[in-house]
DODRENGU-407714 format. One record per residue (C-alpha): residue number from 1; residue in one letter; x, y, z. Coordinates in steps of 0.1 Angstrom, whole numbers, plus 5000, padded with zeros to 4 digits. Layout:
N
<NUM; "A"; <X; Y; Z>> ...
This chain:
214
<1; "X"; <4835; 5253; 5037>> <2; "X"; <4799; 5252; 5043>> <3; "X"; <4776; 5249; 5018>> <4; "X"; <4735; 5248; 5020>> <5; "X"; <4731; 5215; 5048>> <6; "X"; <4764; 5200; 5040>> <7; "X"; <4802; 5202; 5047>> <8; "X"; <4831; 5207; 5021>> <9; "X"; <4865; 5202; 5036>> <10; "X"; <4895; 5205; 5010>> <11; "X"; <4930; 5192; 5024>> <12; "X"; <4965; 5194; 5006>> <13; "X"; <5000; 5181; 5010>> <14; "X"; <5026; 5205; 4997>> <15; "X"; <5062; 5201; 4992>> <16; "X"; <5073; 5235; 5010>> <17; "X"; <5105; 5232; 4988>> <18; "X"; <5094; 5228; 4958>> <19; "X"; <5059; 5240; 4958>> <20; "X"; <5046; 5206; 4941>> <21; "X"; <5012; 5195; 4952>> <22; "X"; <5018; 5159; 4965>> <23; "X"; <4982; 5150; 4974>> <24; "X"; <4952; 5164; 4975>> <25; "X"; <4913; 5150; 4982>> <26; "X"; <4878; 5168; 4990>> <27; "X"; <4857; 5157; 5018>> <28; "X"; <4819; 5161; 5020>> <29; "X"; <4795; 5153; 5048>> <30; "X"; <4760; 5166; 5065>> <31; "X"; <4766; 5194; 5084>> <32; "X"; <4751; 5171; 5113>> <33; "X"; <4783; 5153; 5108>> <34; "X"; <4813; 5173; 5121>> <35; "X"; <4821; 5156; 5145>> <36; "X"; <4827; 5123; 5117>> <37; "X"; <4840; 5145; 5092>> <38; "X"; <4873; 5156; 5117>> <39; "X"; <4881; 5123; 5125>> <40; "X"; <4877; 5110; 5085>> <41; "X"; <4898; 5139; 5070>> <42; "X"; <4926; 5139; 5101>> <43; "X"; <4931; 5096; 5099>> <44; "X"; <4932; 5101; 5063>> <45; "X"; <4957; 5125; 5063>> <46; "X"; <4977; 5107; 5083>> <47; "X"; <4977; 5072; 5065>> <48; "X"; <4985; 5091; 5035>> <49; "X"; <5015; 5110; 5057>> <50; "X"; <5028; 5073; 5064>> <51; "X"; <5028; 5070; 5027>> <52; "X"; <5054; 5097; 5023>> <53; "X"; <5069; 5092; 5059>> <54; "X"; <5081; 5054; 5044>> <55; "X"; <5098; 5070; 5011>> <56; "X"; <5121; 5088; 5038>> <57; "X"; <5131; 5057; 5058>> <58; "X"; <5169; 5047; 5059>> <59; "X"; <5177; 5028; 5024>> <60; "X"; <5144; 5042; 5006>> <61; "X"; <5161; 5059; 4979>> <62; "X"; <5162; 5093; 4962>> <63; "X"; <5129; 5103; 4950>> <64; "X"; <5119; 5135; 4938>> <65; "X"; <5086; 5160; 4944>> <66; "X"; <5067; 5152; 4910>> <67; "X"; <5070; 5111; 4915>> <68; "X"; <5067; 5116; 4951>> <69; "X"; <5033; 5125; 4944>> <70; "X"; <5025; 5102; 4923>> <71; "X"; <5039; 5073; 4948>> <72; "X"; <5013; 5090; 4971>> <73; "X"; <4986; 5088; 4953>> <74; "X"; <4989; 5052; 4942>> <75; "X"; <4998; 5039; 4976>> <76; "X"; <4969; 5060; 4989>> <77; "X"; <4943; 5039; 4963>> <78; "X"; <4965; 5008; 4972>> <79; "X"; <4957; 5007; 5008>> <80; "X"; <4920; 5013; 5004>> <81; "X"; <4917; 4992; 4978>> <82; "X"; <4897; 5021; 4960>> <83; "X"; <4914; 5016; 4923>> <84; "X"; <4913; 4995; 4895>> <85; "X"; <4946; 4968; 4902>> <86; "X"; <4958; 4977; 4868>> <87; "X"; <4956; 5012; 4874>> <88; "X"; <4972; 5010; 4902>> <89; "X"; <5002; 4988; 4888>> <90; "X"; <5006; 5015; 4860>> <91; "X"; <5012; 5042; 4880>> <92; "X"; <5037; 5022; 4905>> <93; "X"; <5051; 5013; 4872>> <94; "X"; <5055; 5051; 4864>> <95; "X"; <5071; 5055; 4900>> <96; "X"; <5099; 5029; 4892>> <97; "X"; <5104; 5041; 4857>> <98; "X"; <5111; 5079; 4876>> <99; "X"; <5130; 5068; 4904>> <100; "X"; <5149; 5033; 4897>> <101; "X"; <5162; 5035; 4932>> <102; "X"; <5139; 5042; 4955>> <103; "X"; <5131; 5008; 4967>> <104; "X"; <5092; 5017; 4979>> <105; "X"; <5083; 5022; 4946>> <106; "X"; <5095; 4985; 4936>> <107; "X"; <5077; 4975; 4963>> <108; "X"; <5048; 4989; 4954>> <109; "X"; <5046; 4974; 4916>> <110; "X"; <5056; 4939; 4932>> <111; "X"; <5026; 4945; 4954>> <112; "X"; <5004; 4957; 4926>> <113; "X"; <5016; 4935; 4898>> <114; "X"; <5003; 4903; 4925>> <115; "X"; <4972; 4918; 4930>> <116; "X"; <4968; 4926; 4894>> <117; "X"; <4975; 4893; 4883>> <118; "X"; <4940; 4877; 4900>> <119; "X"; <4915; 4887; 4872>> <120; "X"; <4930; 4889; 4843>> <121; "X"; <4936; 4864; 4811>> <122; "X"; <4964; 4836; 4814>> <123; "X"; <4988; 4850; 4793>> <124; "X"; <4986; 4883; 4809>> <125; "X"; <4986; 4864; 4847>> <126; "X"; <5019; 4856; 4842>> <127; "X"; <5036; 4883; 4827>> <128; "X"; <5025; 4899; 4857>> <129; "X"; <5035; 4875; 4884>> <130; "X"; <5068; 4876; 4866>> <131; "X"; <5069; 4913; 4871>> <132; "X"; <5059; 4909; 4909>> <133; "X"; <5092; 4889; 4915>> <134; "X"; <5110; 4909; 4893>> <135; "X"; <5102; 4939; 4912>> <136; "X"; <5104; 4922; 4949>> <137; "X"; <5137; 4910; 4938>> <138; "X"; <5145; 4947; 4929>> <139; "X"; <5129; 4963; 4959>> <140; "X"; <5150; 4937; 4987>> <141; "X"; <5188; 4944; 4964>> <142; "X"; <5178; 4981; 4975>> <143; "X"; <5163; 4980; 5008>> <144; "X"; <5169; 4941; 5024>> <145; "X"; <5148; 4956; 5049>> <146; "X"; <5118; 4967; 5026>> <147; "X"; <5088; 4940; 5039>> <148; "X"; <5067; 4947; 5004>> <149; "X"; <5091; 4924; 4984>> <150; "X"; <5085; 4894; 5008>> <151; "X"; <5049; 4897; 5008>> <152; "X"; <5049; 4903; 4973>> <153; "X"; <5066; 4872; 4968>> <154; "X"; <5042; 4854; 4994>> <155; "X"; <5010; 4862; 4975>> <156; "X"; <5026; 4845; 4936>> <157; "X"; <5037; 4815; 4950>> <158; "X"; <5009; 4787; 4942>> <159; "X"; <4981; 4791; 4974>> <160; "X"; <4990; 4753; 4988>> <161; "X"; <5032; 4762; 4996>> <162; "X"; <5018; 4770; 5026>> <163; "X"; <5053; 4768; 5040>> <164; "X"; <5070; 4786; 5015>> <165; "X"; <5046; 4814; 5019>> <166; "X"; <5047; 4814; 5061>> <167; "X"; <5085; 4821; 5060>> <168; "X"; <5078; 4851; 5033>> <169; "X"; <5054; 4867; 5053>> <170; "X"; <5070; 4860; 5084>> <171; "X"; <5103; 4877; 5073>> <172; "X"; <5083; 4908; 5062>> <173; "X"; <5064; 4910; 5098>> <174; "X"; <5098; 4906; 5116>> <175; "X"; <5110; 4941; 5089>> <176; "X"; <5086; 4957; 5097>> <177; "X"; <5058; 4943; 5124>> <178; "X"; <5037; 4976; 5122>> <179; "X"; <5025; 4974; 5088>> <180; "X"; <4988; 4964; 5082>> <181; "X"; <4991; 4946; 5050>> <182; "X"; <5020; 4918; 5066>> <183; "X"; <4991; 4915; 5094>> <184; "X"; <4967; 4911; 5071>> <185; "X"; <4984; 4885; 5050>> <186; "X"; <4993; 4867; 5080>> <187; "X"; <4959; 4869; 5086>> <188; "X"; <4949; 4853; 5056>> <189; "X"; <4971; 4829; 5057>> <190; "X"; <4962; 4812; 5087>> <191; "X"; <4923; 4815; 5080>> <192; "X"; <4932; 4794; 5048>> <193; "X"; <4944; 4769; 5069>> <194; "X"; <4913; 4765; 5094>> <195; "X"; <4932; 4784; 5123>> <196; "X"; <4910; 4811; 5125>> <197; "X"; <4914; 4821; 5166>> <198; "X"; <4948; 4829; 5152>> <199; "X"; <4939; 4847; 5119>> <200; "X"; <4914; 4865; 5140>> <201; "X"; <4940; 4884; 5162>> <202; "X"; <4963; 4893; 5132>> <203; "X"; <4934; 4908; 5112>> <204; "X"; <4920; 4928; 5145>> <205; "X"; <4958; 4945; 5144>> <206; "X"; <4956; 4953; 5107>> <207; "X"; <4921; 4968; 5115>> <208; "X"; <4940; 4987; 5141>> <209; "X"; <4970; 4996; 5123>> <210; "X"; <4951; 5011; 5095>> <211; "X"; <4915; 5018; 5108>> <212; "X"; <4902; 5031; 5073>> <213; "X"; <4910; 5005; 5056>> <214; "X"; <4882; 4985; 5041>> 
């Protein structure tokens, strides 16, 4: 859609079954910027497809249309880091609620729940690391193969076990070695350490896992 200098583009996914919206977003750019605005909207589309592709992965667990789309949505913020943490925990906490067996979703509150737990008051701190391991815990019982519980558990241990968090993330990069955020732990990990050649090659194969991602 073009309107006065500029470019709208609308996209939606749609659950041919059951006619549910699962995601939409609008796009807007200069018309001088076609070119740009393909290559945002069709990346985009396809990180958010790899949100829904991994709900359908051997051992994921039954999920249906409605929290589907809200799984979407919140692992879509999630990856670009483009929501409030809490937010983000609530509605992964609405996920788990709807679907107590689809593993990704436990994944995704341990996930949220860790990163949650950085800016907020003591008290709260640790009722949310608590339900970080409570959720990783929940996420490996359904899917041992699910790499979102290890990392999870990587990111509450205290920032010195060095070794204890090494193994977690190294176990979740051995589930699954494609996935951006296990690179970019790793990543992490070894720049906290001063071994920054190394961290350097792990975070330029999150970049290029997940190009959008800020």
């Amino acid at each position: 859609d073009a309107e006065n200098d500029s470019l709208r583009v609308s996209t939606h996914i749609i659950d041919a079954r059951s006619n549910v919206t699962l995601w939409s977003n609008e796009y807007r750019r200069a018309n001088a910027q076609s070119a740009a605005m393909q290559e945002q909207v069709a990346t985009h589309v396809v990180d958010v497809l790899r949100c829904a592709l991994v709900s359908r992965r051997p051992n994921a667990g039954a999920i249906d249309p409605q929290t589907l789309a809200i799984f979407m949505r919140a692992c879509d913020v999630a990856e670009r880091f483009d929501g409030a943490p809490e937010a983000i925990y609530e509605s992964a906490r609405q996920v788990t609620l709807r679907a107590p067996n689809f593993s990704r979703g436990w994944g995704l509150l341990a996930m949220a729940s860790a990163y949650a737990s950085r800016n907020v008051s003591p008290e709260r701190r640790e009722d949310l690391l608590a339900q970080a391991r409570v959720a990783a815990e929940r996420a490996r019982a359904l899917d041992p193969a699910n790499p979102e519980s290890d990392l999870a558990l990587s990111l509450v241990l205290p920032q010195r076990d060095w070794r204890g968090r090494q193994a977690l993330v190294q176990r979740a990069m051995e589930s699954d070695p494609h996935s951006a955020d296990a690179n970019l732990v790793q990543g992490t990990l070894l720049a906290e350490v001063g071994r920054m050649s190394e961290a350097l090659a792990f975070f330029r194969r999150a970049v290029a896992l997940d190009p959008l991602s800020p």
